[in-house]
N, C-alpha and C positions, 0 to 999 in steps of 0.2 A: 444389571448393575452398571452406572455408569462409570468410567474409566477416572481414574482415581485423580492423572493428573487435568483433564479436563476439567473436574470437579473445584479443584484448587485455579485454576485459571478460572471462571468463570467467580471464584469468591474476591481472586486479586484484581479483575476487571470494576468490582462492585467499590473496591476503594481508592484511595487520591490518586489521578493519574501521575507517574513519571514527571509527564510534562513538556512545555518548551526550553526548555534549560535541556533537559536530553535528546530532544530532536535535533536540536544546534548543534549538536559535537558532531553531526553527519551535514548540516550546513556547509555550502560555498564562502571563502571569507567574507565576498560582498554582499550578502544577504540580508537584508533589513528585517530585524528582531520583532516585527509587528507581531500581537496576541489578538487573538479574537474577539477576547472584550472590549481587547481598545477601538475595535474598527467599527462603524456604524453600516447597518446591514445594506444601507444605499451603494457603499466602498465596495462589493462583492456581488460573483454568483455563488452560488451554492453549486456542489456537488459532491459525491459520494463515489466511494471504494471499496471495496470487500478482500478486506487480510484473510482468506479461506485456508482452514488446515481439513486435508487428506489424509485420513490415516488408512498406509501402506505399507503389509510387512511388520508390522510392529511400529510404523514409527511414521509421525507428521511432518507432512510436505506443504508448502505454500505458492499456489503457479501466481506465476508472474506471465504478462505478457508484454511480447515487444512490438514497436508500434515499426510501421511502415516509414521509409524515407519519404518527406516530402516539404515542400516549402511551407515550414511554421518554426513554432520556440521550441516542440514537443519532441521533433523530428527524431526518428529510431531510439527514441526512451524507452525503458523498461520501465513497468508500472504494474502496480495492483486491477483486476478488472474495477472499470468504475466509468464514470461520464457525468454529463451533467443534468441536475434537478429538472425533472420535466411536471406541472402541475399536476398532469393526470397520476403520479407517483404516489399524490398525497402525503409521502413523508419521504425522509430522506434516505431511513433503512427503505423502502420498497425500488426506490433510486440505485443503491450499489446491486441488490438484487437482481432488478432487471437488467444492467447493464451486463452483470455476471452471464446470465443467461444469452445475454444480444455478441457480447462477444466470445466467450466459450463454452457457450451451450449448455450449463450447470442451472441448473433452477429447482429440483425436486429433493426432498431432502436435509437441504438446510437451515440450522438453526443459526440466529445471529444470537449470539452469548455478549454481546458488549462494544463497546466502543472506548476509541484513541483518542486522543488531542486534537483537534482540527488545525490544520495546516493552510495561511496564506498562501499563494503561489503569486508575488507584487506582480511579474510580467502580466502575467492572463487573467489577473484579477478577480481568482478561482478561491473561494475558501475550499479545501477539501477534507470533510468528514468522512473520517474511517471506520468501516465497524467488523469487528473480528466477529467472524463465524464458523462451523463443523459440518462438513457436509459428512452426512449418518449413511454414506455408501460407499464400499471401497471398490465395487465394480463399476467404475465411472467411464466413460468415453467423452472426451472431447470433440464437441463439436465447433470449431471456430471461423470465425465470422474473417474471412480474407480481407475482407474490404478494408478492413480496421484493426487484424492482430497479423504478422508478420509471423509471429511463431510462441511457442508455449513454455517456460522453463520451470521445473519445479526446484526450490529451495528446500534442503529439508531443515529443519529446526534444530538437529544437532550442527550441520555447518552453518546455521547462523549463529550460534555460539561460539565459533573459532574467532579468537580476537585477527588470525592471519587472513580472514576475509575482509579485513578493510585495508585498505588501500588510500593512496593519494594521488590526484594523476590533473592537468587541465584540460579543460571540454570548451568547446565552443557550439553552444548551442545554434549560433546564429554567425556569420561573415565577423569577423571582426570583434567578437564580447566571448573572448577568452576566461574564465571562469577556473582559480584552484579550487577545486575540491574533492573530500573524502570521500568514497566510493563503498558500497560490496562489491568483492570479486561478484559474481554469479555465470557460472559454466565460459566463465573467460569474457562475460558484458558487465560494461560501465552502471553499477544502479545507483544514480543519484538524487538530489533533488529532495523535492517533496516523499518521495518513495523511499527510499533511503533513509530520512529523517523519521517516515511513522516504523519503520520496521527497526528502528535502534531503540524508540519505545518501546516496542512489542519485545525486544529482545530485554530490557530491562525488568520488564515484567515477566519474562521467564526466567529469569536469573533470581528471582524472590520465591518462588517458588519449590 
């Protein structure tokens, strides 16, 4: 029998999403309000993400991972596993998949049940599609890709409901372009951004539930 609240997410994923109007409210002030229909698909790459829920103990977790310092906009961001559209992909769910698998080792298993909002990123010129999935094993090992994940943090879903997980603070992703904005706490890291924005959807859609 499957799990009763999964059952119910996977009906609330099938209707009108949230939206950009609620990813905003986790938006940087200077953030251009672009929508995806407005933008002509010349304006972008594609890529994809996988919001993964773990169920452990009774209860669903979301890893997140943290990226390496190094000279870019990205530099030690927390993000959903994801990367960018590669042809051989053929679609853009097989895209957050493999990258799942390329950066922490998870590929057997899961089901994608739905998709968020797609999310501009103006700097990098990234549209990023997100698609919520279950992975159907709770004896999981991490296997992670050093090259590219600094380290692994799980969220669980009831502390994404604490409204005292968000926070305000300024980041400087780059020398100089100071940036206010609204954050998750997560185990004491900054998660903003684009990541930030799809998991305040994600959290609006569990809150209907």
């Amino acid at each position: 029998m499957e799990n009763v609240f999964l059952s119910k997410l996977k009906q609330q994923l099938k209707l009108p999403l949230p939206g950009i109007e609620v990813q905003f409210e986790m938006a940087h002030v200077n953030r251009e309000k672009l929508k995806h229909e407005d933008l002509n698909p010349t304006e972008y790459k594609n890529s994809s993400v996988l919001l993964l829920l773990i169920k452990r103990d009774g209860q669903f977790y979301i890893p997140l991972t943290e990226r390496h310092t190094y000279a870019g906009i990205h530099s030690g961001q927390v993000s959903f596993p994801g990367g960018k559209f590669d042809e051989v992909d053929e679609t853009l769910e097989k895209t957050a998949l493999r990258e799942c698998y390329e950066e922490i080792g998870l590929l057997n298993n899961i089901e994608i049940i739905g998709q968020l909002t797609s999310v501009f990123i103006p700097v990098s010129k990234f549209m990023v599609n997100p698609f919520v999935a279950v992975l159907n094993d709770p004896e999981i090992v991490y296997c992670i890709n050093e090259a590219e994940v600094k380290n692994i943090m799980e969220l669980s879903l009831n502390d994404l409901m604490l409204p005292e997980l968000i926070k305000n603070t300024i980041v400087e992703p780059m020398p100089g372009m100071k940036l206010k904005t609204p954050y998750f706490d997560v185990e004491g890291k900054i998660v903003w951004g684009a990541t930030a924005m799809i998991l305040n959807e994600f959290k609006h859609l569990l809150s209907k539930l």
